[in-house]
C-alpha positions as CSV (number, residue, x, y, z in Angstrom):
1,X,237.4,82.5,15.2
2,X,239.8,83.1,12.3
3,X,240.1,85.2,9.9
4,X,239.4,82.6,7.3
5,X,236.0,82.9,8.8
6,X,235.3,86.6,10.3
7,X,233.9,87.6,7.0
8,X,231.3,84.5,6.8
9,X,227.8,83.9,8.9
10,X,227.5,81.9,11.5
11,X,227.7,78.3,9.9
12,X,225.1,76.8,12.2
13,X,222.7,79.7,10.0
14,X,224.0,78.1,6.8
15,X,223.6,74.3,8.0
16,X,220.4,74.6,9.5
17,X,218.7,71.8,8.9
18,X,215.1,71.0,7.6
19,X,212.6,68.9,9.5
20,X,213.4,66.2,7.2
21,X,217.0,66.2,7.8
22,X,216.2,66.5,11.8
23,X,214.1,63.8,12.0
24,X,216.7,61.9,9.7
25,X,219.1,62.6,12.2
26,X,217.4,61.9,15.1
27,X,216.6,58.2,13.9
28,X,220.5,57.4,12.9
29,X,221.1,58.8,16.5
30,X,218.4,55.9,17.7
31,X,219.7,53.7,15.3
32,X,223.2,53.7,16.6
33,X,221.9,53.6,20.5
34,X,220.3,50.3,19.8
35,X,222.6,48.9,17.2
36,X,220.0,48.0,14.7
37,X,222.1,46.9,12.2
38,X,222.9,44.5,14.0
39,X,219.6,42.8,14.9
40,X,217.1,44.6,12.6
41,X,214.8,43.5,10.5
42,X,216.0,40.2,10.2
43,X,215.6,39.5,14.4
44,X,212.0,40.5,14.5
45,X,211.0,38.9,10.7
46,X,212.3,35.5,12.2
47,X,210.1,36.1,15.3
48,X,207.3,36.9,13.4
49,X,207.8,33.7,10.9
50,X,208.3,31.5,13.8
51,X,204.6,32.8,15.5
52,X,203.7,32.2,11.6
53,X,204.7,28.3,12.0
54,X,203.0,27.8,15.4
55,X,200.0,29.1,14.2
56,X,199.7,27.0,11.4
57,X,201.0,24.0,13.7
58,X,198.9,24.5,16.6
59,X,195.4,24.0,14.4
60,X,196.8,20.7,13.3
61,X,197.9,19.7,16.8
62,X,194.3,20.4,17.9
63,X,192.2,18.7,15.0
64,X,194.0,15.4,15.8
65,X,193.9,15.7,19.6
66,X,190.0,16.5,19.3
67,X,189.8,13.3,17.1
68,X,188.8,10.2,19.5
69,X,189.4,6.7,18.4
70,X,188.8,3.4,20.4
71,X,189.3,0.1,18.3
72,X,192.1,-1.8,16.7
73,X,194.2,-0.9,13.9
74,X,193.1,-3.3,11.0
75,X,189.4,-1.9,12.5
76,X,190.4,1.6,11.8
77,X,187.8,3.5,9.2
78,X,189.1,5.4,5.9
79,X,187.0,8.2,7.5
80,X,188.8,8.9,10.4
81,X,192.7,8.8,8.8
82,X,191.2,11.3,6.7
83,X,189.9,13.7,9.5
84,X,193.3,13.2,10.9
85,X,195.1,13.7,7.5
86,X,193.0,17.0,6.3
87,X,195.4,19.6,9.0
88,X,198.4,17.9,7.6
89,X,199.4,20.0,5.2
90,X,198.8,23.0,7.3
91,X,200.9,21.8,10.1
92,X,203.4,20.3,7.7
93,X,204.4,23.7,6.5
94,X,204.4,25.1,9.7
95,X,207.1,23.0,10.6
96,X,209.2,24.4,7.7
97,X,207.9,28.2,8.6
98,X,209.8,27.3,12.4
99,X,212.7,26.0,11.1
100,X,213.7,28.5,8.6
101,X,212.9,31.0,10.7
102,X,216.1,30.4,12.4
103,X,218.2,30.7,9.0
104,X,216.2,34.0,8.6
105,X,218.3,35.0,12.1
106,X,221.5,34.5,10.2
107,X,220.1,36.4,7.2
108,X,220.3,33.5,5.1
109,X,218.9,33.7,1.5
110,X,217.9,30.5,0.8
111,X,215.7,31.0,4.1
112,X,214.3,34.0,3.1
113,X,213.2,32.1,-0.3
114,X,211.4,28.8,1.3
115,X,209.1,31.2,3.8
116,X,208.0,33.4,1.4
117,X,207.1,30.7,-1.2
118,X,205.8,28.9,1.8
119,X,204.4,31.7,3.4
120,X,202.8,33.2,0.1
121,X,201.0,29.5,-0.5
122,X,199.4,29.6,2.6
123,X,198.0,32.5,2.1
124,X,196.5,32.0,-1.4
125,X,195.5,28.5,0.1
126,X,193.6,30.2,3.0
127,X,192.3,32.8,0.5
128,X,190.9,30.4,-1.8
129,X,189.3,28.3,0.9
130,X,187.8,31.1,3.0
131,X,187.3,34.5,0.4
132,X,184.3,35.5,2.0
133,X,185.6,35.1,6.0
134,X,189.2,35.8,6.4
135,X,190.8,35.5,9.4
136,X,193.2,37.7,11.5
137,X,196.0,34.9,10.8
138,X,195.7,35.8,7.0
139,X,195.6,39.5,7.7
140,X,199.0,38.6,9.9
141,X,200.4,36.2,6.9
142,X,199.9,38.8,4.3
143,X,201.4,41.7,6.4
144,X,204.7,39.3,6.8
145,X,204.9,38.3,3.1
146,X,204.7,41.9,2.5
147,X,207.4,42.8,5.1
148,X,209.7,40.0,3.5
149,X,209.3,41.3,0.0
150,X,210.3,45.1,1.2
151,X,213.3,44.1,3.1
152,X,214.3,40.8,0.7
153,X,217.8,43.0,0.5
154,X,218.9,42.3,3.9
155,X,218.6,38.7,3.8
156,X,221.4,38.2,1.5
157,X,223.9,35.8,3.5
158,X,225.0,32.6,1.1
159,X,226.7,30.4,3.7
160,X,227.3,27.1,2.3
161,X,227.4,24.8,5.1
162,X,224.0,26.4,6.6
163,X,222.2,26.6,3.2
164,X,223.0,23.0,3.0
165,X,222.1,22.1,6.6
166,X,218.5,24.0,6.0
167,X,218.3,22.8,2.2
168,X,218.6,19.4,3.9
169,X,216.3,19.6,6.6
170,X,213.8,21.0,4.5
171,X,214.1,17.7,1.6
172,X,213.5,15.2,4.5
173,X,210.5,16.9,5.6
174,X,208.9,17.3,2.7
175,X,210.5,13.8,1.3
176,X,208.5,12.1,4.8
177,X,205.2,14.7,3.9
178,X,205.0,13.3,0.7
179,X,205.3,9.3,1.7
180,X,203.4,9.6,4.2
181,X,200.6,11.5,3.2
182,X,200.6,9.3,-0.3
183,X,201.0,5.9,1.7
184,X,197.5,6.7,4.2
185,X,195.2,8.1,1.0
186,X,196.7,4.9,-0.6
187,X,193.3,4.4,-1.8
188,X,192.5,7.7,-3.3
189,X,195.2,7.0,-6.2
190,X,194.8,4.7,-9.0
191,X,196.1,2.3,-8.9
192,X,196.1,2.1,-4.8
193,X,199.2,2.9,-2.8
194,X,199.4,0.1,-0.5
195,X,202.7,-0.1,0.0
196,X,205.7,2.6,1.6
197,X,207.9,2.0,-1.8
198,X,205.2,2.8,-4.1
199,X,204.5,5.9,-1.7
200,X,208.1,7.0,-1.9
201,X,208.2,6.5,-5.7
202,X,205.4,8.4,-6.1
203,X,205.7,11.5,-3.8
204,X,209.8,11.5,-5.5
205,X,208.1,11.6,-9.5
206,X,205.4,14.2,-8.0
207,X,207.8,16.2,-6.5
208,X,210.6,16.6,-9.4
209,X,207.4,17.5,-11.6
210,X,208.5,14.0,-14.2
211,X,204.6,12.5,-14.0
212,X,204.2,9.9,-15.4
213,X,200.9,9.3,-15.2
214,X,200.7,5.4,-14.0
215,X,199.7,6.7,-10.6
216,X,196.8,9.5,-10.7
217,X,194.9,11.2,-7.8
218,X,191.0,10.3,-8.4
219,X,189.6,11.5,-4.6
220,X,189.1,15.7,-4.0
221,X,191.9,14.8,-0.6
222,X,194.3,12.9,-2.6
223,X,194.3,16.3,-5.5
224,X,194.8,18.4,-2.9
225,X,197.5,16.5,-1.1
226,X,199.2,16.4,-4.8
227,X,198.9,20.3,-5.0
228,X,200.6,21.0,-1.5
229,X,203.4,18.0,-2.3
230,X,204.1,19.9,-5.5
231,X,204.5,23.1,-3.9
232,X,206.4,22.4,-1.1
233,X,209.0,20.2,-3.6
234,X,209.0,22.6,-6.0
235,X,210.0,25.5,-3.5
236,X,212.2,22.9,-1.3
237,X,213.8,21.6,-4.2
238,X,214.1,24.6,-6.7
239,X,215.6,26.9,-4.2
240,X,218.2,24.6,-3.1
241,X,219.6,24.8,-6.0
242,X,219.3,28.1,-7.0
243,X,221.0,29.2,-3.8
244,X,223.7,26.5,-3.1
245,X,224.1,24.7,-5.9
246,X,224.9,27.0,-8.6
247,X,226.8,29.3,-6.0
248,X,229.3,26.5,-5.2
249,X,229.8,25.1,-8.8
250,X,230.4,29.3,-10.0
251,X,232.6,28.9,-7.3
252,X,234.4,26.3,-8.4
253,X,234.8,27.3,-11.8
254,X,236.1,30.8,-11.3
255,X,238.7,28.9,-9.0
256,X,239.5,26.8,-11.5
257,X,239.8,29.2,-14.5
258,X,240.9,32.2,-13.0
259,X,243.0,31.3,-9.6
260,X,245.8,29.8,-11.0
261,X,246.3,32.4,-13.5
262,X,246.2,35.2,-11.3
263,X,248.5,33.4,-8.7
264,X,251.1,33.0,-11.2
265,X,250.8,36.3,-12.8
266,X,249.5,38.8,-10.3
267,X,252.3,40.5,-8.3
268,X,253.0,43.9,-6.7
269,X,249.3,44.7,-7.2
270,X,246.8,45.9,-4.6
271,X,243.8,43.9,-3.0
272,X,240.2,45.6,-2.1
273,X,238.4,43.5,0.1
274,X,234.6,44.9,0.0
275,X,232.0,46.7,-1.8
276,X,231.5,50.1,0.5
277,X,231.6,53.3,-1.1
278,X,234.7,53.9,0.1
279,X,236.3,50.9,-1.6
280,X,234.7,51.6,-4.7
281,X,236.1,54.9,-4.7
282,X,239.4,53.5,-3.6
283,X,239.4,51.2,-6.8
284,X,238.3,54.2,-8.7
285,X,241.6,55.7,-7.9
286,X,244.0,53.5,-7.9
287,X,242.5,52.6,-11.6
288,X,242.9,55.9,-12.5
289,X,246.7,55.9,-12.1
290,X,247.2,52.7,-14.2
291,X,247.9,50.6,-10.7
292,X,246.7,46.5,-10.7
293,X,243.8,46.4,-8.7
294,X,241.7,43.1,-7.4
295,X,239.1,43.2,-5.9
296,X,236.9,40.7,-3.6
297,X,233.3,40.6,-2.5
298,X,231.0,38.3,-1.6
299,X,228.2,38.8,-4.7
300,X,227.7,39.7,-8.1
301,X,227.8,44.0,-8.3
302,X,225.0,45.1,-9.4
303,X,226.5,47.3,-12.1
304,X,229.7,47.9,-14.3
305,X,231.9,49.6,-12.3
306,X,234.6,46.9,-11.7
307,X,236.8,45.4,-14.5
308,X,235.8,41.6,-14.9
309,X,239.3,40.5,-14.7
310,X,239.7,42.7,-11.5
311,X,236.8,40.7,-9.7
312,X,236.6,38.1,-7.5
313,X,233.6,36.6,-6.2
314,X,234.2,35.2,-2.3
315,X,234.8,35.5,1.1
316,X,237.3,38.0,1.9
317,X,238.8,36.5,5.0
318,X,239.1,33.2,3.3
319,X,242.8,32.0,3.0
320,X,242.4,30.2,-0.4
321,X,240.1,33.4,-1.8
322,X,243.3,35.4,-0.9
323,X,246.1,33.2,-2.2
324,X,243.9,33.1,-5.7
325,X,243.9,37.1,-5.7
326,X,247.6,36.8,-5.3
327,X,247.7,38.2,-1.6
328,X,251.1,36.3,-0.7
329,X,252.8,38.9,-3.7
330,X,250.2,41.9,-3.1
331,X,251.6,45.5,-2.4
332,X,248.6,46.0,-0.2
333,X,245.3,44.6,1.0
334,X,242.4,46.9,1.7
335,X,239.8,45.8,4.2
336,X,237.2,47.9,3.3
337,X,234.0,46.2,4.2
338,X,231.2,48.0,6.1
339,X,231.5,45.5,9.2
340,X,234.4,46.4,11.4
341,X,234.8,43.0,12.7
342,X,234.9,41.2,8.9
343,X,237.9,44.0,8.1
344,X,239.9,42.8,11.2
345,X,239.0,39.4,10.1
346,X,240.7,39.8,6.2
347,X,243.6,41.5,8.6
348,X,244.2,38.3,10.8
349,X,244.1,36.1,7.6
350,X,246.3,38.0,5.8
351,X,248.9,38.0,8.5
352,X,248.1,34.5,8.6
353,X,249.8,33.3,5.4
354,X,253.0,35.4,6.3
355,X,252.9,37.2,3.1
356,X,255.0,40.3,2.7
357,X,251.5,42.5,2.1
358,X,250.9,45.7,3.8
359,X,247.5,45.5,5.8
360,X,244.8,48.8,5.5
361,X,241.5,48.2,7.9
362,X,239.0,50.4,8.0
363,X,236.9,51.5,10.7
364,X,233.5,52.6,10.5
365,X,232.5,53.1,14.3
366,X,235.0,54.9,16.3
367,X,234.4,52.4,19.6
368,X,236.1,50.0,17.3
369,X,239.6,51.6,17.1
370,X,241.4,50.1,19.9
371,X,239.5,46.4,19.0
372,X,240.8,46.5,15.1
373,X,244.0,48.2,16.5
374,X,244.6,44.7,19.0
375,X,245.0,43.0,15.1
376,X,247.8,44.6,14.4
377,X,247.1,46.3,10.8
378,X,249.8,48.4,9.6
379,X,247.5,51.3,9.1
380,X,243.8,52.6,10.4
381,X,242.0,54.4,8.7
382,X,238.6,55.9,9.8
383,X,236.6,57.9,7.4
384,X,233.6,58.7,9.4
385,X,235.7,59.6,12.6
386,X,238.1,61.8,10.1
387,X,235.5,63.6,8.5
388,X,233.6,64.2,12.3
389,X,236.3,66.1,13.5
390,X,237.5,67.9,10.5
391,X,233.9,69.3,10.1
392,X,233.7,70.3,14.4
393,X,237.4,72.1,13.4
394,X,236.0,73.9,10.5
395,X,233.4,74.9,12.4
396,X,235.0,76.1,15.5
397,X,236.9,78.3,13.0
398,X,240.2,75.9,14.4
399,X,243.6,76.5,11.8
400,X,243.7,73.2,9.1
401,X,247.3,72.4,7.9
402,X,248.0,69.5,6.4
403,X,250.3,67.6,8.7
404,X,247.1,67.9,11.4
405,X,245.2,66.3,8.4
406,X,247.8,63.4,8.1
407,X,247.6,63.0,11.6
408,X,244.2,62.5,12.1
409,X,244.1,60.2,8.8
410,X,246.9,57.3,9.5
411,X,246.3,55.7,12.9
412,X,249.1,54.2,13.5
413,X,248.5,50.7,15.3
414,X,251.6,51.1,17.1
415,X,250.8,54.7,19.0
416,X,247.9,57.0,18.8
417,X,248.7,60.4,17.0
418,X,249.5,63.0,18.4
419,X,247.5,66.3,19.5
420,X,248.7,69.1,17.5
């Protein structure tokens, strides 16, 4: 050991570590074994959503197969379409509980919103029904609401193109709910819906919440039919706009007022693409020595660190989110996002428009290296495999000068660095 350290205790005396800090460690070494950032929570919430949907399916499935029928049609009793109507509703929104729970897999928002308005319904539904005798299913919906609520942070994904395909998905069935349901208790309304037009106009006026009033539930099924139909189109309907609407038109308008400008104006400035710590401290930085800094990331921050004018709300790896930051006259463009596989991404684009920008990718898991390396990024750097070997060095009591810092710092994507 050097001198430097001769005079000092052993450092594993002065590091060692509480229980707290052990235990912490030991479960970031599990997490990284198994990857669960990767899969967890949202894998096993979607799992537990879709059980969620089948249990609430199966019950209808099975009150209309127990139902036996023999006659015609035109002979068929008011009585027995409403036995067959009552598990509607149930299985109606466990439908939508199985279909979102495959936008929950891709972390979407807009599916994390629909199951647990949905999910939350059913369980102040079955509360309300049953107070005195609740079931295990309940128990199992209200441990899954709470689950959703405690992790709502990880469903956070705002893909256009799938919050539309579920957004869509999710209007027909509840559109088709709502006619059909209004068209077979035609006669609990009044006046009588006898007719699939007057069941379509009436499940779209119940459903955007207008009402009218020339068409009014008088039978206890055709009031409870209206209270699921507003639910489910209020949720349906309410969150589809919330979460791909307004996105897209915000979109739109900061494109409009703010691409242009910055295309024409911006030039030798630098590009942070991500909000990590590292890339906040990066902007922190480079603001600090009067240097033009944009900055791109995929939501709102959630407080004031960033300039306005130095923020631009998008995809990263997008071509025409680049171009409006001014990428093609950039100095430098800093992909900085916590996935390693979204920085080599913003690389590849980058490179794509044949701009005259120097490429930075960070890497946040050294198995990565040689993958982000294969993009060709003119530098690497890896904070977390930096700061691991410069703390074993320190502590082996190993000689820190600062072209072995340098070294370490700038992989080079065209050779490794050298040892020593």
């Amino acid at each position: 050991m050097s001198e430097k350290f001769s005079h000092m205790p052993h450092p594993w005396h002065i590091l060692r570590p509480s229980w707290r800090n052990r235990w912490r460690g030991r479960a970031e070494r599990w997490a990284r074994r198994l990857q669960l950032d990767r899969w967890y929570p949202h894998t096993p919430i979607a799992a537990a959503v879709g059980f969620l949907g089948l249990f609430n399916i199966l019950p209808a499935i099975g009150q209309l197969l127990g139902l036996s029928y023999v006659g015609s049609l035109a002979d068929m009793s008011s009585g027995f379409v409403l036995d067959a109507f009552r598990g509607l509703p149930q299985g109606a929104a466990g439908i939508i509980l199985l279909i979102m729970s495959l936008g929950l897999l891709f972390r979407s928002r807009f599916a994390w919103a629909i199951v647990l308005t949905i999910a939350s319904a059913v369980l102040a539904v079955g509360i309300y029904r049953h107070p005195q005798h609740i079931s295990a299913l309940l128990y199992y919906n209200a441990v899954l609401v709470f689950f959703l609520w405690i992790f709502r942070g990880r469903f956070n994904h705002s893909s256009l193109a799938t919050g539309t395909l579920f957004a869509l998905v999710g209007a027909i069935m509840v559109i088709g709910y709502g006619v059909f349901g209004a068209y077979i208790l035609g006669d609990g309304f009044k006046p009588h819906i006898h007719s699939l037009t007057g069941a379509l106009y009436f499940s779209i006026v119940t459903m955007s919440t207008v009402g009218y009033g020339d068409v009014l539930p008088v039978s206890n099924e055709a009031r409870l039919f209206v209270v699921s139909l507003i639910v489910l189109g209020i949720t349906v309907f309410a969150t589809s706009l919330s979460a791909i609407i307004v996105p897209a038109i915000n979109n739109r308008l900061q494109s409009a007022l703010q691409g242009e400008k910055r295309r024409m104006t911006l030039k030798n400035h630098y590009i942070i693409a991500g909000d990590t710590p590292l890339a906040r401290n990066s902007y922190r930085e480079l603001k600090s020595r009067n240097l033009p800094v944009i900055v791109i990331m995929g939501h709102q921050p959630d407080d004031s660190i960033y300039q306005a004018d130095d923020l631009i709300i998008g995809d990263s790896s997008d071509t025409d989110i680049l171009r409006s930051a001014g990428a093609e006259q950039a100095l430098a463009v800093l992909a900085l996002r916590a996935d390693d596989s979204e920085n080599a991404f913003v690389v590849l684009a980058v490179k794509e428009m044949e701009g005259s920008a120097k490429t930075v990718a960070a890497v946040n898991d050294s198995k990565n290296l040689g993958r982000v390396r294969r993009v060709q990024p003119d530098m690497i750097i890896a904070p977390q495999v930096l700061g691991g070997e410069l703390l074993a060095m320190a502590l082996n009591g190993e000689q820190l000068d600062n072209n072995a810092v340098m070294k370490m710092f700038r992989f080079s994507t065209g050779a490794t660095p050298s040892k020593g």
